[in-house]
N, C-alpha and C positions, 0 to 999 in steps of 0.2 A: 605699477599698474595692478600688477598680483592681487596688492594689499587694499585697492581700491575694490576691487572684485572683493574680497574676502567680507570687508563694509557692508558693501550693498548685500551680500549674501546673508552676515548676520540680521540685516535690517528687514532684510525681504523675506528670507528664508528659503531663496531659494537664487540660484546664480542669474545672469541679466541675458535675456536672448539675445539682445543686440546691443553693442557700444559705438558708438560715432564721434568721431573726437569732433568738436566744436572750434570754429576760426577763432586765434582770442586777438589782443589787440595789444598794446603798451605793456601788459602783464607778465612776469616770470610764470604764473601759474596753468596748469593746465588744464583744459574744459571739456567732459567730456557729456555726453549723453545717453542713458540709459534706460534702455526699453524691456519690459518684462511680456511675460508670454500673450498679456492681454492686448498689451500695445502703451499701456502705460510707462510716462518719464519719468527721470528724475535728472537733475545735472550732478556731476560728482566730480569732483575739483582735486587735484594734487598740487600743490605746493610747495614751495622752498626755503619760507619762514615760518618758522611759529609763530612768532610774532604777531607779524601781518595777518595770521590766518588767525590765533587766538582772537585780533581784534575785530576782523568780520563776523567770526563766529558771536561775541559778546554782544556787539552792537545789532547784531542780526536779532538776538534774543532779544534786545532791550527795547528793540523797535518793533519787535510783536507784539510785548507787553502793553505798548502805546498805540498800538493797533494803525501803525504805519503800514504805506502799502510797498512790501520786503519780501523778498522771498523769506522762505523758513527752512532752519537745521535740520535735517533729520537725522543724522548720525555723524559722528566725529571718531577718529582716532585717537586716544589716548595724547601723542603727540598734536595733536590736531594740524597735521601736514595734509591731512587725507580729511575729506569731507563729502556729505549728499546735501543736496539743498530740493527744494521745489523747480519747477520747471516753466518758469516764467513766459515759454517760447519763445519764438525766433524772428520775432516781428518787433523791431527798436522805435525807436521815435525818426533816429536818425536813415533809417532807410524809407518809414511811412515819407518824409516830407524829402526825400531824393527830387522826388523833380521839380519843387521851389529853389534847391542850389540849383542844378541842370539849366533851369529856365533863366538864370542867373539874376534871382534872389524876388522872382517872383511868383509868392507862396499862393496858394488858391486859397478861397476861406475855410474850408476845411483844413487845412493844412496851416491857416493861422489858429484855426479852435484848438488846435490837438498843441501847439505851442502854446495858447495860454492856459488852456489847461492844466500845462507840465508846469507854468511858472506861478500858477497860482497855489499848486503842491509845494513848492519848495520852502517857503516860510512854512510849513504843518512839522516837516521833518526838523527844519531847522532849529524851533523853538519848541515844539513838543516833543521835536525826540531827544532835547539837549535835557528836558523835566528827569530830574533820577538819576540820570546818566552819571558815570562812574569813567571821570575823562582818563584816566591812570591806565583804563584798559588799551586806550590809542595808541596807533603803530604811523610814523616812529616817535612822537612827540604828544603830551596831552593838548600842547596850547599854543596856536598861532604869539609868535610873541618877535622884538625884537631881530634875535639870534635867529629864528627862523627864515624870518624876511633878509637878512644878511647873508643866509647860506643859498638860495634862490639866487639872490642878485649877482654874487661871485659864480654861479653857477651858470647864469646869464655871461659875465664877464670872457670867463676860461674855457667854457666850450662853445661858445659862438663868437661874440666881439673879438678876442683876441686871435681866433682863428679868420679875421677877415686883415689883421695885419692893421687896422685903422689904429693912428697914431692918439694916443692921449694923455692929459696927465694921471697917472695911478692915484696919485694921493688925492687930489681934487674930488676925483670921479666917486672914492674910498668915500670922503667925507660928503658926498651929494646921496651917496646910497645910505650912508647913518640917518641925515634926515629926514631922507624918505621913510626907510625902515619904524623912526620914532613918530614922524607923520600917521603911518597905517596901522600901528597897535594905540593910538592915545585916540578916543572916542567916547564918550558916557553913554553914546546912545548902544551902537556895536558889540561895545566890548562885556557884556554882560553874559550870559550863560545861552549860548548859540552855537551848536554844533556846526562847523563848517565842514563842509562835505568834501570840499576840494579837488575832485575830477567829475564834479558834476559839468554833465555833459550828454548832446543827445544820444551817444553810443549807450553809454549806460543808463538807459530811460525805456523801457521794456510799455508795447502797447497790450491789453485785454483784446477780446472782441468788442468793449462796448468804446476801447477807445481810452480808457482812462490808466494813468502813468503808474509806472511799480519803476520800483528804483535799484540800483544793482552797485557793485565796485565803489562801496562807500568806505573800503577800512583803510583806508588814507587821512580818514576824516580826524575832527580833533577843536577844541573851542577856540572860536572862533567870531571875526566881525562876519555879520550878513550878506555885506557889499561884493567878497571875494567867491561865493556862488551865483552873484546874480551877474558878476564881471564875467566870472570863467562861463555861461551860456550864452550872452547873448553877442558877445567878441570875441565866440569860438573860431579860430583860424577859418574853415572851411565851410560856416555857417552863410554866409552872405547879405545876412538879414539887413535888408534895406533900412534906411533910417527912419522912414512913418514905423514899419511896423518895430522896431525895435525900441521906438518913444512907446507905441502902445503894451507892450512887454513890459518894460517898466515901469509903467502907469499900473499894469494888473497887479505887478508884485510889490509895488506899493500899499496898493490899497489893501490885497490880502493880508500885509504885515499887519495890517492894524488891527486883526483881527485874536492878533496873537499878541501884541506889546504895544508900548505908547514908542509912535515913530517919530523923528525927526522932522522938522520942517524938511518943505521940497529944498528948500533951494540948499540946505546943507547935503542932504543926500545924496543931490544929483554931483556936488562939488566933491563928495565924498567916492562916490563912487568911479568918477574918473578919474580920481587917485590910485583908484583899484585896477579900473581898465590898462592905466602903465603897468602898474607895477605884473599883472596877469598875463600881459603882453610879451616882456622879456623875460618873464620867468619861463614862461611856453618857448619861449627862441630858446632859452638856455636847454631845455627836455628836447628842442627838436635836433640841437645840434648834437648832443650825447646822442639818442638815440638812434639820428640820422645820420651824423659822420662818422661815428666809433662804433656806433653799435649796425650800422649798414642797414638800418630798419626803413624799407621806403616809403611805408605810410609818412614817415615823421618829415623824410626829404622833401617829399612832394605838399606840406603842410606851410614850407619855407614863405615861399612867394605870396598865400594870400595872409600870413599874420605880418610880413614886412608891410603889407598896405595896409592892415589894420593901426599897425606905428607910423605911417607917413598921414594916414587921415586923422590920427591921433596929436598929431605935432602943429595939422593945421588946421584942429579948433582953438575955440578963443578962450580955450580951460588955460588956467593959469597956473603955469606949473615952476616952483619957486626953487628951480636946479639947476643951476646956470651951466656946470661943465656936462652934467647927463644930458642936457635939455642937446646944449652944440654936439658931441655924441651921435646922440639919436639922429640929430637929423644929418650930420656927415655919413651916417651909417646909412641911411635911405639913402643918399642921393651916388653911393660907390657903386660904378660901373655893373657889375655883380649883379644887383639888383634893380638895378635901371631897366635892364632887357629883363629883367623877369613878365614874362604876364602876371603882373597879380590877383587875378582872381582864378589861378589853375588849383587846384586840388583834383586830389582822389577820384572825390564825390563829384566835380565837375567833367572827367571823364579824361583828364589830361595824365600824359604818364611823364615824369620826369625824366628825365636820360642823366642828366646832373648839375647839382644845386651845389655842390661842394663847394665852399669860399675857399679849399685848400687848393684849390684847383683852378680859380678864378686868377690865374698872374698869366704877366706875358710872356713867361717861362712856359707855360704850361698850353699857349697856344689858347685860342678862343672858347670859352666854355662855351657849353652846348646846356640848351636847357629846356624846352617841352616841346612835345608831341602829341596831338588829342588822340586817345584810343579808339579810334574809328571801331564799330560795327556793322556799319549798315553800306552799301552797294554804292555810294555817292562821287559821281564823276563830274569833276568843276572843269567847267572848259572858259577859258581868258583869250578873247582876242584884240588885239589891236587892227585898226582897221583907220582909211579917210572918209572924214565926211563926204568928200566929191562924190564918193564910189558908192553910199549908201552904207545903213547900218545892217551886221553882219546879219545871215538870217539862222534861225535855231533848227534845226535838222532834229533835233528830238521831236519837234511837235506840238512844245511845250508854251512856245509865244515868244520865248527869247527871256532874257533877266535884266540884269543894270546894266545903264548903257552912261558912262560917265563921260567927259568932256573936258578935255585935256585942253582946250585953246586959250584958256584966262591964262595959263604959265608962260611964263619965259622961254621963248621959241629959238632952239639952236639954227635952226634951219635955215634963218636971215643972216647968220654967217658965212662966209666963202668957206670957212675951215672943213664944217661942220654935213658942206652941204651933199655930199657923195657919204656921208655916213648913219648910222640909225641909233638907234636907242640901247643897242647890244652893245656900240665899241667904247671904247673905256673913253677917248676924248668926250663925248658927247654925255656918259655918264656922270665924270669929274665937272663939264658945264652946267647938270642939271645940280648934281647936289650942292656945288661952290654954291650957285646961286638962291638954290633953296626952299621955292614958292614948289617945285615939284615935291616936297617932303612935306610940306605943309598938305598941299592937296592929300596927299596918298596916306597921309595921317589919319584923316578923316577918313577916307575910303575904309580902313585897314578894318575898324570898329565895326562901321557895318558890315564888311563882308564876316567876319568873324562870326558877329550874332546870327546870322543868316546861314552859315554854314553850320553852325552847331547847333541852329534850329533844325533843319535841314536832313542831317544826320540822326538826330533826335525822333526825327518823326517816318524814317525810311524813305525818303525822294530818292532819286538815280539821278538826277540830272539839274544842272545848276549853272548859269551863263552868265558871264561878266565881259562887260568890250567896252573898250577905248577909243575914243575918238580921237583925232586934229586933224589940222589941214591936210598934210601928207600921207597919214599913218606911216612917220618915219622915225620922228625922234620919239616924241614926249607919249604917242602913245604906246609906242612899244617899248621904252623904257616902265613905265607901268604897267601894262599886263605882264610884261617878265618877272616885273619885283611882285608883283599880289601875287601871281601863282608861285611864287619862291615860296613866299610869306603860308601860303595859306598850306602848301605839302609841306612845308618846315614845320607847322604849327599843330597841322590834325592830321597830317599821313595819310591822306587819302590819296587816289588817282586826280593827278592835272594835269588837261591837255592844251596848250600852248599854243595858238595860231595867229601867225602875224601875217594877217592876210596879205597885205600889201610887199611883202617882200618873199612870199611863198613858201614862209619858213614854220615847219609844222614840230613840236616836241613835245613830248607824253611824261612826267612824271610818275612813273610807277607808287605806286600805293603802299604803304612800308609794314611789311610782315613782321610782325610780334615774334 
């Protein structure tokens, strides 16, 4: 840190009033922020490769020259471990458009401009900032090639797939990843002088005040096809991007390539670029299982469950993907236990925190994984009752009118049994009768969705108060076997307070709300 002060000292002339180390994210390096006696920033960076940091440093310069929008050098260390850069601020792409993932992946139009915006940049960088460029400076490799795509995929293999124990053959799989690999570097149109950016992403997409994109965390980069920038943003794990708007995304950055080179037909492009979406896919499972199992990093953990459903919504389009042992793979990989109960679309950015995703942890040695919890903030008390129609439907005490009132009587009714008929929806005969049978899991399937999006709206927007009740003839079985599982389902899922009242048998329980 010393030596970083010492930088800015010679730079400034004068030592920093204030430093503020700055969140960083994936990175070994560190970020800090540095204010002088006016109020003015700068960020100032320590590192752990030269490397990596000579090749930010180069390409940062190279990208001035071509009048990209980059921050700028201001001082280096001799080593160039130690660095000042400009001060982009604190304001990403990826937290502007927060509450299009929250809303669950419904962006406002503002928040779709400032995305096409960003994607209409990305072709300027990628082909004018590849003009000149001097790839030899690139950290760790100049040129997406081959062997590169091979050390990804084994990487995918060894710290994720073979950490879930799924059986397959090595060699097969070995010779489906050479394919692929020579599938993704052979292209006339791609493979031409095109900087690929490679953790392009909205973290590293820094907003102005007028809204327009400066780019950041680009010395990964290295030449490259076009397709593996446009893959890695718009089938970013924790992105959510609906599918209209993410046709329209690569409608824009279509059209802007053309502005810079002669493109491809659509229809090779788009076949091209789902090429890219796999291969971008497991390479991201490979980086989240390093960094989320070994390296205990929980952004990466909690990233798990929405890019397995970007590989299961991937496996059933009607892209035609010519790997017959990858292909069975993948989809045995989606469909193991592990990942079946995952919600897929939890992230971070979606407010959920993971407890644990660990497939090393997923056996029946290890007892039933446990896996998300929404991080409640807001005062929201869900009250579930069960109740008989005879009796009337419950009345809401808050004031508020009452909420869903669902109707359990279409199900299969234990109650016309002698066995059944002295028991409720709590004892385990009558639970083994609903699930054997199974029309009650179908129903409560449905239910489950909706309550979900209504609670996380809910929460989202500060309410206190939120009413769910069940119906049947008795309120004995069917509906107190459902208001017990939803309010299980919804304190399992977002930890907030739920209160339980099975009116018809006077049985009242409070779910306490679960402290962080």
């Amino acid at each position: 840190m010393q030596k970083l002060i010492e930088l800015y000292k010679q730079w400034k002339g004068a030592e920093p009033a204030n430093i503020q180390q700055i969140p960083g994210g994936g990175s070994n390096r560190t970020y800090f922020r540095l204010t002088d006696q006016d109020g003015q920033t700068v960020v100032g960076v320590i590192g752990t490769s030269r490397d990596e940091d000579h090749a930010f440093i180069y390409l940062t310069e190279h990208f001035n020259r071509r009048k990209l929008p980059v921050p700028k050098v201001l001082a280096a260390t001799d080593d160039q471990l130690r660095y000042l850069q400009t001060d982009l601020g604190s304001v990403s792409l990826f937290d502007t458009i927060r509450g299009g993932r929250e809303a669950g992946g419904r962006y406002t139009l503002k928040e779709q401009e400032l995305l096409k915006r960003t994607i209409r940049e990305l072709p300027n960088i990628q082909i004018r900032g590849a003009r000149g460029l001097d790839f030899s400076n690139c950290y760790p490799q100049a040129e997406f090639d081959v062997d590169s795509v091979l050390f990804d995929l084994n990487y995918f293999k060894y710290c994720f797939l073979k950490a879930t124990e799924l059986d397959f053959h090595e060699l097969k799989l070995e010779a489906d990843f050479r394919l692929l690999a020579k599938d993704l570097t052979n292209d006339t149109y791609a493979m031409g002088d095109c900087f690929l950016y490679r953790d392009f992403q909205a973290r590293n997409v820094m907003l102005d005040r007028d809204g327009n994109p400066w780019f950041i965390d680009y010395q990964g980069g290295r030449k490259g096809p076009y397709y593996y920038d446009l893959a890695s943003f718009l089938w970013q794990a924790s992105a959510r991007y609906p599918h209209k708007l993410r046709r329209e995304l690569v409608y824009e950055y279509y059209n802007s390539l053309k502005n810079y080179m002669e493109v491809p037909p659509v229809r090779h492009f788009v076949n091209r670029l789902s090429l890219f979406v796999l291969f971008r896919t497991l390479q991201v499972l490979g980086a989240y299982g390093f960094r989320g199992y070994f390296e205990q990093k929980k952004h990466f953990i909690e990233s798990i469950p929405p890019a397995i459903h970007n590989l299961r919504e991937l496996l059933s389009s009607s892209t035609p993907f010519h790997y017959p042992c990858l292909m069975d793979v993948l989809k045995r990989l989606t469909e193991l236990p592990q990942f079946q109960q995952i919600e897929t679309v939890a992230s971070r950015a979606d407010g959920y925190k993971t407890t644990d995703l660990n497939p090393y942890k997923a056996h029946p040695q290890d007892g039933p994984a446990t896996f998300s919890k929404y991080d409640a903030q807001g005062p929201l008390v869900v009250k579930v009752y069960s109740f008989s129609y005879r009796k009337g439907i419950p009345e809401d005490e808050s004031g508020n009118g009452g909420g869903y009132v669902f109707d359990c009587r279409s199900t299969h009714n234990p109650g016309r049994y002698e066995p059944y008929k002295q028991l409720t929806g709590l004892d385990e005969p009558v639970i083994r009768f609903l699930e054997d049978d199974g029309e009650i899991l179908t129903f409560l399937d449905s239910v489950y969705k909706l309550a979900d999006a209504h609670v996380r709206r809910y929460i989202q927007r500060g309410f206190t108060s939120l009413m769910f009740s069940f119906g049947c003839t008795g309120g004995q079985h069917r509906s107190v076997y459902s208001a017990q599982h939803l309010a299980e389902h919804i304190h399992e899922k977002f930890g907030i307070e739920v209160r339980i009242i099975h009116r018809e048998q006077n049985i009242s329980q409070t779910l306490e709300k679960i402290e962080d």
